[in-house]
C-alpha positions, 0 to 999 in steps of 0.5 A: 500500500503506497499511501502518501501524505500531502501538506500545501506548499505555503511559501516560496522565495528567490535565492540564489540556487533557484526557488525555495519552497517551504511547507509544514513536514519534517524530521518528526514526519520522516522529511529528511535534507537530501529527500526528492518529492513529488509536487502535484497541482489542485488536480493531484498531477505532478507538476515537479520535483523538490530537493529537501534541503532543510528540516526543523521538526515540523517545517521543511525547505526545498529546492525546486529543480528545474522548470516547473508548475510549482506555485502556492498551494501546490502539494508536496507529496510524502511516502508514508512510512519514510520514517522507519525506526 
């Protein structure tokens, strides 16, 4: 069962490497630095892919890579499970 968990993407800024995005998962929900994730639209397609590279407990950070639909409100899609402990 591949179930997934979804959070909304609720910020995004310009840095220097390109557009960082900012949503409310991480170390306590298995988000990780180094982490690729799916992002999907209001319609759950993927519209891009994010490189965590940043977690507190709670929020996470991430590089958007490449061209992308990516804008706020998207979801970022989270394997279920990804904290095996």
């Amino acid at each position: 069962m591949s179930q997934r968990d979804t959070t909304e993407i609720y910020m995004i800024k310009k840095s220097a490497a390109g557009f960082i995005v900012s949503f409310r998962r991480g170390t306590d929900h298995g988000v990780r630095p180094g982490m690729q994730l799916a992002v999907l639209n209001e319609d759950g397609f993927r519209v891009g892919v994010v490189e965590v590279i940043g977690s507190t407990e709670t929020e996470s950070e991430a590089l958007v890579s490449g061209e992308s639909g990516i804008k706020l409100g998207c979801l970022i899609s989270i394997p279920q499970g990804v904290a095996s402990g």
